[in-house]
LOVOTI-877784 format. One line per field, with one value per atom (N, C-alpha, C): x, y, z; residue in one letter; atom name. Coordinates in steps of 0.001 Angstrom, whole numbers, plus 500000, padded with zeros to 6 digits. Layout:
X = (X,...)
Y = (Y,...)
Z = (Z,...)
res = (A,...)
atom = (CA,...)
//
This chain:
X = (500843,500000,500885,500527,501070,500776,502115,501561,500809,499796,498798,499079,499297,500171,499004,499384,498101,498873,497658,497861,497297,497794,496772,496316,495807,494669,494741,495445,495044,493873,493297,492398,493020,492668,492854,491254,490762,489061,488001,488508,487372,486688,487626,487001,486203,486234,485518,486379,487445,488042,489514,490499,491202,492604,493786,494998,494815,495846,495980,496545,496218,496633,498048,498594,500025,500660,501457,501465,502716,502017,502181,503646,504126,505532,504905,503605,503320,502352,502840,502293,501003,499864,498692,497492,496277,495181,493807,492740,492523,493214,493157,493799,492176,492326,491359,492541,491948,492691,491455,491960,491452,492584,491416,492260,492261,493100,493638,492876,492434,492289,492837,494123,495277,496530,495126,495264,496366,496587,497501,496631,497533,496456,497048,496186,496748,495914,497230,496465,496441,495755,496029,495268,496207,496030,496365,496152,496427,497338,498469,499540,499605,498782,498610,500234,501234,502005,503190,504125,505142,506090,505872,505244,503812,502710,501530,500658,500169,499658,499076,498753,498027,499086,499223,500155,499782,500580,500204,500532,500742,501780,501105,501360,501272,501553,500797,501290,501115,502393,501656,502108,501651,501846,500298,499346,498493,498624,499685,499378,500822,501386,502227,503382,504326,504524,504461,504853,504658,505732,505349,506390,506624,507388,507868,506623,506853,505623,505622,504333,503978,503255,503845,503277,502361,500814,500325,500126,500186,500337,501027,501407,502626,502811,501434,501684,500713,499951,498419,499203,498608,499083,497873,497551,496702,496399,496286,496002,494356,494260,492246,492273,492810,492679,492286,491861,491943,490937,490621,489386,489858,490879,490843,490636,489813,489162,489638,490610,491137,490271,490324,489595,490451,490504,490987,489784,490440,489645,489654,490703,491009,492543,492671,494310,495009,495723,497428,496396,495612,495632,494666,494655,493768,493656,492707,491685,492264,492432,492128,491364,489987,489845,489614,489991,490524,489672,489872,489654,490641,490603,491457,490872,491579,491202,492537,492446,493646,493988,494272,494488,494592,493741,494003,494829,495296,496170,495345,494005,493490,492857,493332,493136,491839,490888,489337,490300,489424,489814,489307,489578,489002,489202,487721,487775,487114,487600,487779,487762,487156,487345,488153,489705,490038,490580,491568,491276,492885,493604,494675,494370,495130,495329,496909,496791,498464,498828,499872,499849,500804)
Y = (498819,500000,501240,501755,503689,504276,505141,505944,506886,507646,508198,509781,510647,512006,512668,514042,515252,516057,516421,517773,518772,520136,521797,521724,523092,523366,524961,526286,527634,528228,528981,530043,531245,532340,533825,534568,533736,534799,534505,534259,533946,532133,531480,529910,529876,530970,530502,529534,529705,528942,528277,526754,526769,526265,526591,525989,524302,523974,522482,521987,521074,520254,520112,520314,520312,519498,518213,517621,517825,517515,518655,518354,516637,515918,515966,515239,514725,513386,512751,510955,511047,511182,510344,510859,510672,510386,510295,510954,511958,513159,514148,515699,516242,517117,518212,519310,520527,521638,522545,523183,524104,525407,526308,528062,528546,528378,528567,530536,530750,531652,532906,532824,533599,533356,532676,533001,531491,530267,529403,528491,527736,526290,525167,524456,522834,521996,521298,519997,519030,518335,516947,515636,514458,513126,512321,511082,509966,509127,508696,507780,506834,506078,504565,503854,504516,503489,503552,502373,502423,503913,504379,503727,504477,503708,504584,505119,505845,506875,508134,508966,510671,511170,512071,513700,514999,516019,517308,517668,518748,519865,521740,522325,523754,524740,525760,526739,527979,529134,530026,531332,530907,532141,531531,531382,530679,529816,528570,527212,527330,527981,528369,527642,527285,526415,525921,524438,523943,523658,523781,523104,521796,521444,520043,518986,517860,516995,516782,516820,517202,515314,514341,512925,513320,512506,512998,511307,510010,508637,508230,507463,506731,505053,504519,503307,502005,502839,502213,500634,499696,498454,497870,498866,498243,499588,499678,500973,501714,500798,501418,502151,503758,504660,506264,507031,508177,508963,510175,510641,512029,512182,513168,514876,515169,516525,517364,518539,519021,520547,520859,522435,522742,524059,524970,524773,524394,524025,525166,525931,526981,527903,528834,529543,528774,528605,527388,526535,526106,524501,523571,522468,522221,520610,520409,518925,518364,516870,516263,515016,514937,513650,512507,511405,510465,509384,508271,506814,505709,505043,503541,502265,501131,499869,499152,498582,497520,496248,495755,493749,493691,492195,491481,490396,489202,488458,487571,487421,486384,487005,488129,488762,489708,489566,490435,491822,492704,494226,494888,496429,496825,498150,498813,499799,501044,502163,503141,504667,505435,506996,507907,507970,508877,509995,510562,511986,512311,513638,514249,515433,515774,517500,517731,518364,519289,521228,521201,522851,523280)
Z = (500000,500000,500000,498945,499002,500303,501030,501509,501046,502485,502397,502413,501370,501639,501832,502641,502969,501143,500756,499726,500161,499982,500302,499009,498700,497921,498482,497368,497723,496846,497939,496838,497372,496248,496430,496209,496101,495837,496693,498119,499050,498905,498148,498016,496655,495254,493927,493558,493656,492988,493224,492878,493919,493403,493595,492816,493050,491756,491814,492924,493650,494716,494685,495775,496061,496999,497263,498307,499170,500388,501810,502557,502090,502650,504155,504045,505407,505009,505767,505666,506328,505875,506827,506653,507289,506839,507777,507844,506869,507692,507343,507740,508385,509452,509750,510205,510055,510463,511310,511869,513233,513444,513129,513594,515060,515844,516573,516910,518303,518685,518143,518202,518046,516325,515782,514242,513885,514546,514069,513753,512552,512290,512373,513011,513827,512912,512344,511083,511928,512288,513000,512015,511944,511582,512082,511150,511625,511055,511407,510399,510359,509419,509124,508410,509073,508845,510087,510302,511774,511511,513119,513897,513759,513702,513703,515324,514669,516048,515547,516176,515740,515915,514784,514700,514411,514684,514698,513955,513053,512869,512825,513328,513107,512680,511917,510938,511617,511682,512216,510992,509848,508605,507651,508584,507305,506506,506734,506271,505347,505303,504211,504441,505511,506112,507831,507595,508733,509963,511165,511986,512074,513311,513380,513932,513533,513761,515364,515939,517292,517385,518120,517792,519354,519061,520032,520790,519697,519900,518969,519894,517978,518745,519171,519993,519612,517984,517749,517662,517225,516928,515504,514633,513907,513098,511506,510860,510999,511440,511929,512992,512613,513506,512857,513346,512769,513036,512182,511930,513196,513376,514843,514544,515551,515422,516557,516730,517147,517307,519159,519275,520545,520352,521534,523013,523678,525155,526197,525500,526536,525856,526177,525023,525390,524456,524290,524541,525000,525202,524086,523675,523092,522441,522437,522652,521414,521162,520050,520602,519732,519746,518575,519131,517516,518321,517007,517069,517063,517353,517170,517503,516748,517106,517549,517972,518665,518382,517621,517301,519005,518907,519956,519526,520554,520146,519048,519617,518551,517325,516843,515657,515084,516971,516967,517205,517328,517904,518535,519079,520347,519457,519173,518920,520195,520073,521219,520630,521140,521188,522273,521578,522952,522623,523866,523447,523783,523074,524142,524249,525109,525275,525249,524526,524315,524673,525253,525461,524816)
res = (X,X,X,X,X,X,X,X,X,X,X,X,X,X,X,X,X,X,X,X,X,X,X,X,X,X,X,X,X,X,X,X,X,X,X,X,X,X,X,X,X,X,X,X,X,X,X,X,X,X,X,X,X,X,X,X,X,X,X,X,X,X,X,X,X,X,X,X,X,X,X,X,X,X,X,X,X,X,X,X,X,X,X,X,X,X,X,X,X,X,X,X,X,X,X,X,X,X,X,X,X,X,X,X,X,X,X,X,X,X,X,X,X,X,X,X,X,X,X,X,X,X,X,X,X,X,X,X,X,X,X,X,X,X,X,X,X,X,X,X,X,X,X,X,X,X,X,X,X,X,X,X,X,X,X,X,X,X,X,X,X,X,X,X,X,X,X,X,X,X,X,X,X,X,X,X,X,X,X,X,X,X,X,X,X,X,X,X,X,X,X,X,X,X,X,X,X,X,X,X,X,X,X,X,X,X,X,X,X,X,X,X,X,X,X,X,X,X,X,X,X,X,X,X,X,X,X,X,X,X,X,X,X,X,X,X,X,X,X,X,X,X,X,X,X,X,X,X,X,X,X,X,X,X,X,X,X,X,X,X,X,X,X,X,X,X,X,X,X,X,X,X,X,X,X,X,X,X,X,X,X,X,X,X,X,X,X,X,X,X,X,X,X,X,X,X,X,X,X,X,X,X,X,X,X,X,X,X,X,X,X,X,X,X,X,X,X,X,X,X,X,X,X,X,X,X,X,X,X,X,X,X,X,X,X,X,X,X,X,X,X,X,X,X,X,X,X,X,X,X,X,X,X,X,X,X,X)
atom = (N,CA,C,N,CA,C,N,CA,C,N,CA,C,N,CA,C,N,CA,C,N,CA,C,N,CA,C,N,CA,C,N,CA,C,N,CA,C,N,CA,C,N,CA,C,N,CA,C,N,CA,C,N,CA,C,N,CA,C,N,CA,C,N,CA,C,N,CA,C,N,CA,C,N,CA,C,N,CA,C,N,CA,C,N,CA,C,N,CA,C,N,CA,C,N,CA,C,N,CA,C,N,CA,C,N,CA,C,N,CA,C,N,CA,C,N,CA,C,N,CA,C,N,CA,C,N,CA,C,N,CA,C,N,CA,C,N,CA,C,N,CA,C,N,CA,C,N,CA,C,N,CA,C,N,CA,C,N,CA,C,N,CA,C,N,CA,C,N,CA,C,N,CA,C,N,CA,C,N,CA,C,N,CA,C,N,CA,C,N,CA,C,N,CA,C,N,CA,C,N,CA,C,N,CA,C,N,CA,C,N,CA,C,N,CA,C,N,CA,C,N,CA,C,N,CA,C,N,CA,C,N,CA,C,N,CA,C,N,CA,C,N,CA,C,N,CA,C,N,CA,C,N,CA,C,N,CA,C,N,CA,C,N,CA,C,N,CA,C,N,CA,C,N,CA,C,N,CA,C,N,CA,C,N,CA,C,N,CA,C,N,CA,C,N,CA,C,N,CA,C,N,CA,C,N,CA,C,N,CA,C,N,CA,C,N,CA,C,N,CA,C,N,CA,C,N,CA,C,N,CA,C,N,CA,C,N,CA,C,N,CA,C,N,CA,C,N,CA,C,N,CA,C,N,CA,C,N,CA,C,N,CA,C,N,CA,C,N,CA,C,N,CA,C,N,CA,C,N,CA,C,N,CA,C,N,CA,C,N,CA,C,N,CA,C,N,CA,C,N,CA,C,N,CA,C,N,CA,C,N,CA,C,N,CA,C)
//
């Protein structure tokens, strides 16, 4: 299986219309982004490949570029994870919550909704 790359996508006219997809040199899947109080944007995913787990990264020029990858789990044991939705809980601080499933030894799984907080 291919890795799973994030691409952006700019507009300049309020969202009519939007440049060709550009990919981002970040592994994983799916992407949500969240604007930050104080104008930063926190992409958070999920990396379906080792070690896999949820990651961050943050922009603070409007997406233009990114910082260093912020791992919020990197301990999943199975690619059935993701979907994480990231909000400010309070300034600097702020919520993600994701999904995962777990292999058991006998090959059922344990799927779960949890959460971090990062400052």
């Amino acid at each position: 299986m291919l890795p799973l790359t994030i691409y952006s996508f700019e507009s300049v006219d309020g969202g009519k219309s939007y440049s060709e997809p550009k990919p981002m040199d970040i592994i994983g899947s799916p992407p949500h982004l969240y604007k930050t109080t104080d104008g930063k944007i926190i992409l958070s995913y999920g990396r379906r490949e080792m070690p896999m787990g949820i990651r961050a990264k943050i922009s603070k020029d409007k997406g233009k570029t990114w910082g260093e990858e912020i791992i919020l789990i990197d301990d999943a044991t199975h690619i059935d994870l993701g979907y994480p939705s990231t909000t400010e809980i309070e300034k600097g601080k702020y919520l993600t919550v994701y999904y995962r499933a777990d292999k058991k030894v006998d090959n059922s799984s344990v799927r779960y909704i949890i959460w971090s907080i990062e400052e």
